[in-house]
Every structure is written in structure tokens, then in C-alpha cells.
N, C-alpha and C positions, 0 to 999 in steps of 0.2 A: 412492496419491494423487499427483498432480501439482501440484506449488506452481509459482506462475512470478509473478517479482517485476518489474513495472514502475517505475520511474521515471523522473518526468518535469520537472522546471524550473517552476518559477510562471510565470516568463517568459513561457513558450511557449503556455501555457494562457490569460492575458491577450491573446493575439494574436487567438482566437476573439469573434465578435461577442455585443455583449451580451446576454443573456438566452439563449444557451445553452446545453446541457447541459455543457459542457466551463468555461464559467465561472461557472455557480450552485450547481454540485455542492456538498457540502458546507460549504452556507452562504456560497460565494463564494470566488475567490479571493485569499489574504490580499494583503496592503500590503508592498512593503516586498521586499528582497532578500534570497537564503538560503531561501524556502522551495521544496519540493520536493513533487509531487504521488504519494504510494507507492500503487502498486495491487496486488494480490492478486489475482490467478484460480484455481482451484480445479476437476479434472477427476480423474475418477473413472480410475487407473489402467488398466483393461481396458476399459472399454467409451467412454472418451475423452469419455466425458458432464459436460456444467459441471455445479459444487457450487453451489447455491444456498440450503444451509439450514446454514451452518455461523456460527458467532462466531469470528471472526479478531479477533487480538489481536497487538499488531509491537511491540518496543523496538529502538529504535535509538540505537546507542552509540557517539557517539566515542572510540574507540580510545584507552584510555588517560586518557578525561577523563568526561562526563556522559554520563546518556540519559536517554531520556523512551519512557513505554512510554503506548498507546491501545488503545481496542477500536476495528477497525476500521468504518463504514457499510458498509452493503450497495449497493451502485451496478450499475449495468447501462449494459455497454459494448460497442460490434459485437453487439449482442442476444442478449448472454452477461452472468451475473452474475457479478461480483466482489465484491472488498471495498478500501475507500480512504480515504485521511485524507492531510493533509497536516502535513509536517513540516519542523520550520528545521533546516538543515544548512552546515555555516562551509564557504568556498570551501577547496579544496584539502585536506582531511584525511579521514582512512582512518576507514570506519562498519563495524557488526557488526550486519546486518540482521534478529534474532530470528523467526521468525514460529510462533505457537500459533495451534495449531486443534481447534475444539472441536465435533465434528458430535452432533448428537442423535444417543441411544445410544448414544456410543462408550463403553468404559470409561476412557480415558484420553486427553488431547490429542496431538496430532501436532505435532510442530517442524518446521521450515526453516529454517538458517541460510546467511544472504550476507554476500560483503563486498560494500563497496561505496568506491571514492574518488570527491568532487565534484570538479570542475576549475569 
């Protein structure tokens, strides 16, 4: 399987006009500074085909200090499905980006792990 970890800035996502899918996604997005939009894609190793029946689940951990872990939503992006949530993240310090996946039938979930620093 192929994991591929986006991140994106709240910022950047408030630049999109109201009412569309880049700012109502997962109930809108939030207030306020530090949050970060995480996405998940999901492609079947040999034949490059998107996952779209999996439960993604992400903890992301400040190096050293807290995390917060979610089950991700299922969202569709470039008319590919993925999976996405949004998370607060302090300026400037080093994350440990978890990612479980859990596809029907498997016997056991799949990890992915990233780092990641905010600037």
C-alpha cells in the first residue's frame, strides 16, 4: 500500500470562497491559529488504484510533549478518495505523524510513520 501524507495550513484553506468544498469540509474550518488540515491518500501498491474503504486513524505527537490521536473522515479530493481531519500544531516544533489503517478483511492494520516540523 501506498500512504502519502498532506499537509496543509488553515490559513491557506480560508483563502477558498465560502461554501466550498475546501472550506466546509469537516464541518468548516476552525478559528484561530495553529491549526493544520492532515490528509491521507491511500493506493493499492501494484495496481496504483485509490483506497476508498479503509478507517484511517493519525496521532500526532509533539516530539517530546503531547498528542492527540482521531479517526480520520473519508473526503474526496481531485476525484480521488482520501481520508482528513484537522489538527492544532504549535509554530516551529518537531511532530511524529502515526498513521493506522485498517481495510476490511485485513488481519491486522498498517502503520505509516512521518516526521514532520511547522515553520
Amino acid at each position: 500500500m501506498q500512504v502519502d501524507l498532506g499537509i496543509v495550513p488553515a490559513e491557506t484553506l480560508r483563502l477558498f470562497p465560502q461554501g466550498s468544498a475546501e472550506r466546509t469540509m469537516h464541518g468548516g474550518v476552525p478559528d484561530g491559529a495553529g491549526h493544520y488540515h492532515l490528509n491521507v491518500s491511500l493506493r493499492d501498491a501494484s495496481t496504483k488504484a485509490p483506497i476508498g474503504d479503509a478507517k484511517v486513524r493519525v496521532r500526532v505527537a509533539q516530539v517530546g510533549m503531547s498528542s492527540i490521536t482521531k479517526d480520520l473522515e473519508p473526503v474526496v479530493i481531485n476525484n480521488a478518495p482520501s481520508y482528513g481531519s484537522y489538527f492544532r500544531m504549535h509554530w516551529k516544533s518537531n511532530y511524529r505523524i502515526t498513521v493506522e489503517i485498517r481495510r476490511p478483511g485485513a488481519k491486522s492494520p498498517v502503520q505509516a510513520s512521518f516526521e514532520h516540523r511547522t515553520y
